[in-house]
VEXVO-842518 format. One record per residue: residue in one letter; x, y, z of N, C-alpha, C, O, CB in turn. Coordinates in steps of 0.2 Angstrom, whole numbers, plus 5000, padded with zeros to 4 digits. Glycine has a CB too. Layout:
aXYZXYZXYZXYZXYZ...
***
This chain:
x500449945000500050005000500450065000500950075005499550005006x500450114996500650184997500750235000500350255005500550204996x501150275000501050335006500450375007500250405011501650385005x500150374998499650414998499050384998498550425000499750454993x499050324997498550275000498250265006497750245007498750224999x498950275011499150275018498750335021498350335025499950285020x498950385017498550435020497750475018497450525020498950485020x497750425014496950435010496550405016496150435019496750385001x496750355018496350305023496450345030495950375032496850215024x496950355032496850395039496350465038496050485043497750425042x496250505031496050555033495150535034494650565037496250615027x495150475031494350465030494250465038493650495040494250385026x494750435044494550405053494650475055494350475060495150345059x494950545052494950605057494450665055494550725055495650635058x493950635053493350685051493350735059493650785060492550645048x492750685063492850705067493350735073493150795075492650665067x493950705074494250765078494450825074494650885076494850735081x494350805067494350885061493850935063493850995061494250875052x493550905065492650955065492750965072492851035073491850895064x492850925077492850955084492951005085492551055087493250935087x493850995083494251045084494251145080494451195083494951005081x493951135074493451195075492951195078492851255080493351215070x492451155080492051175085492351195092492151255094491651115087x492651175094492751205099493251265101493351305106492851155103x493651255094494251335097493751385093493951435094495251355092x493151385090492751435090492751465095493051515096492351425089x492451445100492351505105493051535107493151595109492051485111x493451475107494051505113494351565108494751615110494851425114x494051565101494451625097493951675095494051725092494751605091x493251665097492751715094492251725103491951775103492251675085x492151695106491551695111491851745114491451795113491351635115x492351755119492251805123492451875122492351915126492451785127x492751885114492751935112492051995113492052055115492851925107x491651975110491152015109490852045117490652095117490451985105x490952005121490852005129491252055129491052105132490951935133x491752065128492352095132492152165134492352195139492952095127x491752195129491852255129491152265133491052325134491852295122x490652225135489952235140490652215146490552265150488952165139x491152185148491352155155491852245156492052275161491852045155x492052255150492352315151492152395153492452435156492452325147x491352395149491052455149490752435157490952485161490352475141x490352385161490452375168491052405172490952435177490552305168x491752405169492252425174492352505173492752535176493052395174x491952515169491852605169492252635163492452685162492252655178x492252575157492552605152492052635147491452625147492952565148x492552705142491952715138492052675131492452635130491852795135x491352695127491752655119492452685116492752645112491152685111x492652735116493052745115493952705115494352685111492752805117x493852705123494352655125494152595124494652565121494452645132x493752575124493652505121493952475114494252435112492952495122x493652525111493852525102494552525103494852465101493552595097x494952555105495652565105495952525108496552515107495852625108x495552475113496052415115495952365111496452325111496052385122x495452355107495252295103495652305095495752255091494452305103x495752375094496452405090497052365090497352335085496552475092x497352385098497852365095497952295098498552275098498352415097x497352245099497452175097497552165089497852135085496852125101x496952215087497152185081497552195076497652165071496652185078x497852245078498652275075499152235076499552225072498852335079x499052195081499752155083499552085080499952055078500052135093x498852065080498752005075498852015067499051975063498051995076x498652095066498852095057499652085057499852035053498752195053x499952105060500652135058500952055059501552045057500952205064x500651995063500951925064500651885060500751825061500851885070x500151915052499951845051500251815045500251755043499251845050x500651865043501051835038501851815039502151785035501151885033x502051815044502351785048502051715051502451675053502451825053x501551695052501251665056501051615049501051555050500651705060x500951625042500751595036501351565035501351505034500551635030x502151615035502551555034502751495037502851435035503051575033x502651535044502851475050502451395048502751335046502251495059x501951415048501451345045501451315041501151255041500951345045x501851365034502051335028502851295028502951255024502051385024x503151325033503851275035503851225038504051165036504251305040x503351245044503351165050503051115048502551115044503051165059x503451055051502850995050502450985058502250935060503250905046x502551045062502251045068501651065068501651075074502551085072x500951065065500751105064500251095069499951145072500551105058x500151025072499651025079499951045083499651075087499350965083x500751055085501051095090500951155093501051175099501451085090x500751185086500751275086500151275088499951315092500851325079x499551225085498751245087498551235095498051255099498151195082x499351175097499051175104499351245107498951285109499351095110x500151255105500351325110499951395111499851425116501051365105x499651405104499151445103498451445107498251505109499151425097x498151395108497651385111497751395117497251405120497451335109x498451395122498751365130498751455130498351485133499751295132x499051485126498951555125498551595124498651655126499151565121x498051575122497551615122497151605129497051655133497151595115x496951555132496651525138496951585144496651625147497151445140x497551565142497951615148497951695147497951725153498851585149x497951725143497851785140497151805142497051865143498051795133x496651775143495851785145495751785152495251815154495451735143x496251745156496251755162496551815164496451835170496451705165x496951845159497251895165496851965166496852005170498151915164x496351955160495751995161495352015167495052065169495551985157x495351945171495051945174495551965183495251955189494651885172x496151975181496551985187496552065189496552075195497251965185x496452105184496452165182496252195178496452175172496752175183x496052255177495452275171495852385169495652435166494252275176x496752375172497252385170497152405162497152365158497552325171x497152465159497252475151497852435149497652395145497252555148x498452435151498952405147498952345150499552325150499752435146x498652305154498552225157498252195151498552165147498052205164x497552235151496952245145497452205138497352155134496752345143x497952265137497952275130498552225129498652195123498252365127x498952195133499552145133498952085131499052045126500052125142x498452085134498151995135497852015128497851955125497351975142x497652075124497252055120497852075113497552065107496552095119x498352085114498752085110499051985109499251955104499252145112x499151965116499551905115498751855113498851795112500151875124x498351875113497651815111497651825102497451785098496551855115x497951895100497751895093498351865089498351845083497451965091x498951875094499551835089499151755089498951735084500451835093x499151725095499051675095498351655088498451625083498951645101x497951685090497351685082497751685076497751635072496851765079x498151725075498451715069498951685068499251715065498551765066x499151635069499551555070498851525069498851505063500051535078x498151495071497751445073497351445067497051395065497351455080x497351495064496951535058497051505051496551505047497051615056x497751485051498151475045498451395046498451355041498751535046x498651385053498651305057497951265055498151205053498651325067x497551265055496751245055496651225046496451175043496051315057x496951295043497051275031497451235034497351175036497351345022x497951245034498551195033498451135033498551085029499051195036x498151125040497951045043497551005037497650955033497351055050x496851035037496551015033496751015026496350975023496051055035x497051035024497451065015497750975017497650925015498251155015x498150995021498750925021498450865021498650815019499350915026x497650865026497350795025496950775017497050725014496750795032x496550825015496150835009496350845003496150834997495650865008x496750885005497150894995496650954993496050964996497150804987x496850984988496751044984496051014981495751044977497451064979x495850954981495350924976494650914979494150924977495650854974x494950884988494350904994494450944999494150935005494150844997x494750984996494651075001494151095002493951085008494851144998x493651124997493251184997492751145001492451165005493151214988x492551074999492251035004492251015008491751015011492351005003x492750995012492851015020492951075021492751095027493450985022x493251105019492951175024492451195025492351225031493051215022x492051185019491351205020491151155028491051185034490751185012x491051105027491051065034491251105040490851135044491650995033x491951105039492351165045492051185047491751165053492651225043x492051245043491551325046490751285045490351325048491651415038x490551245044489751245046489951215058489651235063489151145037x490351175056490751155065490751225066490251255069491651115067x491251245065491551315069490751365070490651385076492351365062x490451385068489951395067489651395074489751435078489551365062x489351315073489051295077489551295082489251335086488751235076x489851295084490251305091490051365092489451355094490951305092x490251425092489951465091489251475095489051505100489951465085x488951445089488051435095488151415101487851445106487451365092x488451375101488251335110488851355113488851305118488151235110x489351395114489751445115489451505117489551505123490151455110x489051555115488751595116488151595118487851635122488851615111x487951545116487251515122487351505129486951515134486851445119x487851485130488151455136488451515139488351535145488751385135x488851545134489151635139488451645143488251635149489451745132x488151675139487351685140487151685146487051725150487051655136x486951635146486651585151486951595159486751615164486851495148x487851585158488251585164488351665165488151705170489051535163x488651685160488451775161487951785167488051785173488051815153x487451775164486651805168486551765174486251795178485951785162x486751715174486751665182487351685187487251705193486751575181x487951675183488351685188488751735185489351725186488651635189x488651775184489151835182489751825175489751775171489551845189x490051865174490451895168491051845170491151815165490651985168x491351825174491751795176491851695171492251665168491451805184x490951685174490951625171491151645161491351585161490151605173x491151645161491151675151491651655150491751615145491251765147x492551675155492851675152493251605153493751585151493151735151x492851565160493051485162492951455155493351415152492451455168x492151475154491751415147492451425144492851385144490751445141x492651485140493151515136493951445137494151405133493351615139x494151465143494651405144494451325143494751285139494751405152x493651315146493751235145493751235137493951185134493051175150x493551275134493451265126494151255121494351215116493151345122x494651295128495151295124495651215126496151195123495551365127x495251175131495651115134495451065130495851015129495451105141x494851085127494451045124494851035115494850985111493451085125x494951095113495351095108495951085106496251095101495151125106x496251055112497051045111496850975113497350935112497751095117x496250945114496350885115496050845108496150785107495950865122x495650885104495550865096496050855091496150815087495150915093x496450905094496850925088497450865088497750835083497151015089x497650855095497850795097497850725095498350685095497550785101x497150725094496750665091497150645084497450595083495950675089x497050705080497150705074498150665073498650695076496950795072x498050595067498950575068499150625064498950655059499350475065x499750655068500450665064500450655057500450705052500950625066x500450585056500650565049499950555044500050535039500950485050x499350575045499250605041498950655039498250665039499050575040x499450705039499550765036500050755031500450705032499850815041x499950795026500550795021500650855019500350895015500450745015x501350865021501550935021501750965016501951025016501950955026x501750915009501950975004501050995003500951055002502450934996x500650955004499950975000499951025005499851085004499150924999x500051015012499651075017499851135015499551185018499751075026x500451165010500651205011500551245003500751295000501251185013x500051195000499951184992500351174988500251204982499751214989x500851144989501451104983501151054980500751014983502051074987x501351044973501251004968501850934969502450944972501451044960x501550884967502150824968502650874962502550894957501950734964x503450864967504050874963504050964962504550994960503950834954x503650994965503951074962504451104969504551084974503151134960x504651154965505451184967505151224975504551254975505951254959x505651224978505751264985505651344984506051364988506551244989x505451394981505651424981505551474987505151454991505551434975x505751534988505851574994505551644994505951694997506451564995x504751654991504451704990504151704996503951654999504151694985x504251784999503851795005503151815006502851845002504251835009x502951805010502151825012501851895007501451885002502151865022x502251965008502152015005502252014997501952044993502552045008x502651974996503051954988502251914983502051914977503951874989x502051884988501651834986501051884985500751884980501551774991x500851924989500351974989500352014982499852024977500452034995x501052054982500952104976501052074969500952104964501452174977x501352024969501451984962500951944959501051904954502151934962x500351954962499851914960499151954961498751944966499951854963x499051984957498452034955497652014957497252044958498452044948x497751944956496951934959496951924967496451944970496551864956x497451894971497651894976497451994980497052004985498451864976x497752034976497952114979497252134979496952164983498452184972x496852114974496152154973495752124979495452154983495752144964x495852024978495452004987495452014993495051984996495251964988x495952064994496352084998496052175000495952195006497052054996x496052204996495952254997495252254997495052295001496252284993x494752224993493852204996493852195001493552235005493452134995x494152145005494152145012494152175015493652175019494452125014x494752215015495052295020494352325020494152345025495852355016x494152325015493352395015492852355019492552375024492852415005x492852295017492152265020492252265027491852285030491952195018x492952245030493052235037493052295040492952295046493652195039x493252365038493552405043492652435045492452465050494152475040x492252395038491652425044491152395046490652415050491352465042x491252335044491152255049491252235056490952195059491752205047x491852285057492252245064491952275069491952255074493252235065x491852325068491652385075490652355076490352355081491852505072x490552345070489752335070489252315075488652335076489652315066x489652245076489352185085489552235090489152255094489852085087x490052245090490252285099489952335099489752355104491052305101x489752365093489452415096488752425096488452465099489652465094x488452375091487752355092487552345099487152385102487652285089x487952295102488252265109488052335116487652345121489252255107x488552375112488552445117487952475116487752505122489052505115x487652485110487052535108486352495113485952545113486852525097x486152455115485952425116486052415125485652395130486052395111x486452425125486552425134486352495136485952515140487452415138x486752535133486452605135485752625132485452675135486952665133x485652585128484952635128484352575132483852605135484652655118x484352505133484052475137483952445143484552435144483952465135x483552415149483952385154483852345153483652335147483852395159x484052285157484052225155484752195156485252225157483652215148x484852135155485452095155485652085149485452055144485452025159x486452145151486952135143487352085140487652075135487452185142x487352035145487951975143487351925140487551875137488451935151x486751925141486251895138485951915130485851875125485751915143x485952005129485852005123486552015118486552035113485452055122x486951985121487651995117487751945113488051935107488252015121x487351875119487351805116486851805111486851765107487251755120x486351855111485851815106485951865099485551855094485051815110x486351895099486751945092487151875090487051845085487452035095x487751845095488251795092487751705089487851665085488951775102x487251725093486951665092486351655085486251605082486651645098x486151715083485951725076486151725071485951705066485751755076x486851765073487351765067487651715065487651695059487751795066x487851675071488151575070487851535067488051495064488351525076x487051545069486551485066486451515059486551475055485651485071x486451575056486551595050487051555047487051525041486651645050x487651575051488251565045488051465045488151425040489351605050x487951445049487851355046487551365040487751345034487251305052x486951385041486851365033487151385026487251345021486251405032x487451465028487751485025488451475022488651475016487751525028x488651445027489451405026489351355023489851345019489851375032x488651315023488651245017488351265012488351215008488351165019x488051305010487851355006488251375000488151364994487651405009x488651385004489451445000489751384997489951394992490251495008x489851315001490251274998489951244991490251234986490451235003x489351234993488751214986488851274980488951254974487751204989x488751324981488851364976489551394974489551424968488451404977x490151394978490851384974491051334969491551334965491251374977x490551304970490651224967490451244960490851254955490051154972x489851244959489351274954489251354950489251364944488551254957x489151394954489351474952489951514952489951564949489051504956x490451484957491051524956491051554964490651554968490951584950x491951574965491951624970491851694970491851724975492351614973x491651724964491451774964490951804965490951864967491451774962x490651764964489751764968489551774973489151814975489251724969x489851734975489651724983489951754988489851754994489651654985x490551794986491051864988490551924987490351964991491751874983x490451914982489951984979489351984983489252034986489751984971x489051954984488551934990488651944994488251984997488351894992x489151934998489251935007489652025007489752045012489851855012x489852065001489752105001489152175002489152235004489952084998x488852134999487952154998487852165003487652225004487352114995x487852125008487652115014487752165019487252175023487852065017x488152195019488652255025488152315025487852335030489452295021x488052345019487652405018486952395019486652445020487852435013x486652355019486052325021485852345029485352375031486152255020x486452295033486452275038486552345042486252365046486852205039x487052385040487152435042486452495044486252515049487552435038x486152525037485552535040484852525042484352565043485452545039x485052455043484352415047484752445053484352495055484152305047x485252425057485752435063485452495064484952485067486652435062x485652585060485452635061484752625066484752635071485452665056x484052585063483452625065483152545069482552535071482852665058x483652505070483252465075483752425080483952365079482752395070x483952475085484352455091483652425096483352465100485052525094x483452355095483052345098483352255100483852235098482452385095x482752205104482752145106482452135098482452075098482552135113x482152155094481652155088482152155081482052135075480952235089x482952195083483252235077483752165076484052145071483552335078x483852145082484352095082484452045076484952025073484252075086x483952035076483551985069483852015063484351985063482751985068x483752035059483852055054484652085052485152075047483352105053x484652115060485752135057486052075058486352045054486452195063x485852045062486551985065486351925057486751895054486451935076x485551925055485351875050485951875045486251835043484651875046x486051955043486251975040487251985039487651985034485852015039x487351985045488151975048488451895047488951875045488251995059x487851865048487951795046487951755038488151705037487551755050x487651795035487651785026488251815025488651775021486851835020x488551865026489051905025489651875025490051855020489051955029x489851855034490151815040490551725033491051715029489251795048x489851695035489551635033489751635025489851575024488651625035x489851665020490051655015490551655013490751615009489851675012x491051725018491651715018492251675019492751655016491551725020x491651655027492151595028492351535023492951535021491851555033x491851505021492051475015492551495008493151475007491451455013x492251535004492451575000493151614999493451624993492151605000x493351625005493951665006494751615005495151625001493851695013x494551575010495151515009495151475004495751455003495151475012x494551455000494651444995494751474989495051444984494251424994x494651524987494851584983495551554984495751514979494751664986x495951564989496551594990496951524988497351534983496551614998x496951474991497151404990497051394984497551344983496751364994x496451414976496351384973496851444968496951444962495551354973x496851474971497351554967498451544968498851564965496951664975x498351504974498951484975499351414972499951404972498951484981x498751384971498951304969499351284966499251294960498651284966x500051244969500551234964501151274969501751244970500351274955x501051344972501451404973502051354979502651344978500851484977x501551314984501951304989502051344994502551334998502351294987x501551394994501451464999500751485001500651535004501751534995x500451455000499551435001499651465009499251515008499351325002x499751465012499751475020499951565019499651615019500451425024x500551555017500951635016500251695013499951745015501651635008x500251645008499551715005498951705008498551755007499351704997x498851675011498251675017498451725022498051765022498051615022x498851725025499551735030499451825026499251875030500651675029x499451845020499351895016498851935016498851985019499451885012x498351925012497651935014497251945020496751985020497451905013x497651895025497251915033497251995034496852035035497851885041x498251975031498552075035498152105033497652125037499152125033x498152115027497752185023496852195026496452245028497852165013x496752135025496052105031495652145036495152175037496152045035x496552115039496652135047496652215047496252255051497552105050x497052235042497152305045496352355043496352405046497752345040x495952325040495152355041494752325047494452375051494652335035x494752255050494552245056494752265063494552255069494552185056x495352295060495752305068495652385069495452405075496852285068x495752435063495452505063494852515065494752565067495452525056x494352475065493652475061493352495071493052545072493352365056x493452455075493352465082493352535085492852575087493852425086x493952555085494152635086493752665083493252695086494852655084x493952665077493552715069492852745073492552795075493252655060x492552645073491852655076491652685083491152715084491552595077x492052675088491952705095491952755096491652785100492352695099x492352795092492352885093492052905089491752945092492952925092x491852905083491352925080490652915083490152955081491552915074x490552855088489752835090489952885096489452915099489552725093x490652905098490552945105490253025103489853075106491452945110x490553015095490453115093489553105089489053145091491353145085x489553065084488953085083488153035085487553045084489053105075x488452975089487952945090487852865085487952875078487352995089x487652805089487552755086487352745077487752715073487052735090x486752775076486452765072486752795066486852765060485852785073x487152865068487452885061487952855062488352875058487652975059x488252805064488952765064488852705060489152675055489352745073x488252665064488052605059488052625051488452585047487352585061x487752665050487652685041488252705041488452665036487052745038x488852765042489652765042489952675040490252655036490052805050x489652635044490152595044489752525038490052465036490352585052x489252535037488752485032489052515025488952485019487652495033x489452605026489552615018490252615014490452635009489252685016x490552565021491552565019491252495014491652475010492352545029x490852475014490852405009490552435000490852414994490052345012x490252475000490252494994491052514990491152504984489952554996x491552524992492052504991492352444989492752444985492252514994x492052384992492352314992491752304984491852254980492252255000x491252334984490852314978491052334972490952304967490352334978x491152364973491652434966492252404963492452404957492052524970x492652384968493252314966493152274961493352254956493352264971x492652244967492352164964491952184957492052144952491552134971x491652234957491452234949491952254941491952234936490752284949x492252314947492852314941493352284938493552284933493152344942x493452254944494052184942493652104940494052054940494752184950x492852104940492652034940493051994935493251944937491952034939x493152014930493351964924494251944929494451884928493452024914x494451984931495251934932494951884938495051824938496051974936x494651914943494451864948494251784946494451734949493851904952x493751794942493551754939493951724933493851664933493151774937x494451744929494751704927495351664932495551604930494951734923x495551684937496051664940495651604946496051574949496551714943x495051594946494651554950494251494946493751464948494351604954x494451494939494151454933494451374933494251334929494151494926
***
């Protein structure tokens, strides 16, 4: 029997701990964010500080992830980094809770987002090296329909313990998630990964030594999905926290309760959405289905303006999750099916994040001071119209996107 025989067979026994293991570092990488800023604005913060520490996690995550692409494109360590990563993040959540410190704050959320961006890129690879470039777009969809759902029962559960036992509990659930996923990833043998596919190498092609950045600008359909992104995210990222915020100050009631039920509308969305995205990459292209979850922003944005309500929830987060949820799929795929051959699959993910990053990491701040100067509602629509930009891309350049995704 073969090596690639060998590993055809083992990938068939690790679905499951493949699936777990995004089920459960979902939360540990998405649940107690959104919390952060209701357990913050509690210790007497305004939006303003809040946006700014959520900044510069995501500053120190942009600036690691192409670093963080090659890493994973080098090692054949790749469960080692997802466990370091995960022991790292665990412990960075706790020290939140030691002290509520602005530079304690901004250390824990700077060292949670390096670790993200190693686990982000750690998770393609894995999966790349189990399925090959041929059942990617397929399993991932799978993936993210897991990750998703973690997500749900992650944020239902903050929820729940939030409102019974305080802010405290959120970020325990957050640790055992994280125990829980270094014990999946675990599961998963060694040997079947294969690290030239995880990294998208062709049998037999040459080592070459193009970096993260190099990979970005020498490849034109890569620059343009990259720069979509930057628009869509910088006014994406501030949109839940401050939904989040808009919503505490203007009602009473328990905020770690409706914060879950923003995270838990948009995750049950993105399930459908995520196996949705994979069915129609398949059949329509990734163009489409980019262009779509583009669509979505400016929508969601002024529904956001005129219904900060337990009633308005519904329709933004439906819509954060079509957006969210198509992404997910679409993006990695794009990227992976744009790199194929390169041997840098990781790097140019690792690429794209940044530029990504640098709209989701701006996008907090942007949003916090401007909700502090002119108020919620004119901020949501500011920030539902940084996507019109990512639309304007997408239609001008559709013919390369599309050719290089044919």
């Amino acid at each position: 029997m073969t090596k690639h025989t060998n590993q055809a067979s083992l990938g068939k026994n690790i679905k499951w701990p493949l699936q777990s293991l995004n089920f459960f570092m979902a939360d540990l990488q998405a649940g107690v964010g959104p919390f952060l800023g209701i357990f913050l604005l509690a210790h007497h913060w305004n939006a303003g500080l809040i946006g700014s520490v959520m900044t510069i996690g995501g500053v120190a995550g942009m600036i690691m992830t192409i670093p963080a692409g090659a890493l994973i494109d080098a090692t054949k360590k790749k469960r080692f980094y997802v466990v370091l990563s995960a022991a790292f993040t665990i412990i960075s959540s706790g020290l939140i809770l030691l002290s509520q410190n602005f530079w304690l704050v901004s250390i824990s959320q700077v060292a949670t987002a390096i670790a993200g961006s190693v686990i982000g890129p750690a998770i393609i690879g894995i999966t790349l090296g189990i399925v090959r470039q041929k059942g990617f777009n397929k399993q991932n969809g799978y993936n993210q329909a897991f990750n998703h759902a973690g997500n749900v029962v992650g944020s239902a559960l903050s929820g729940f313990l939030g409102y019974k036992y305080g802010m405290p509990a959120i970020f325990l659930l957050a640790g055992i998630f994280g125990l829980l996923s270094i014990l999946s990833v675990l599961m998963i043998p060694a040997k079947a990964i294969d690290d030239k596919a995880a990294r998208g190498m062709k049998e037999g092609a040459g080592e070459d030594k193009a970096s993260g950045l190099q990979v970005l600008l020498q490849c034109k359909p890569l620059l343009i999905l990259a720069a979509a992104l930057a628009f869509f995210h910088l006014g994406n990222g501030a949109m839940l926290p401050l939904y989040g915020l808009a919503e505490a100050e203007k009602h009473s009631g328990n905020a770690s309760m409706f914060v879950a039920m923003t995270i838990v509308i948009a995750q049950l969305t993105m399930i459908v959405t995520s196996l949705l995205a994979m069915k129609m990459s398949e059949t329509k292209g990734y163009w489409l289905v980019l262009f779509i979850s583009f669509i979505a922003l400016p929508i969601r944005g002024l529904i956001a303006a005129y219904m900060v309500s337990n009633v308005g929830i519904y329709p933004v987060q439906i819509l954060d999750g079509i957006g969210a949820g198509l992404q997910s799929v679409a993006v990695p795929g794009l990227v992976a099916h744009i790199l194929n051959g390169t041997g840098r699959v990781n790097i140019g993910q690792g690429a794209v994040m940044t530029v990504q990053g640098l709209g989701a990491s701006f996008s907090p701040a942007i949003g916090g001071w401007i909700a502090n100067g002119i108020g919620y509602s004119a901020t949501f629509m500011i920030l539902g119209a940084f996507a019109i930009g990512s639309i304007l891309l997408w239609v001008i350049f559709s013919n390369t996107i599309k050719e290089s995704s044919s």
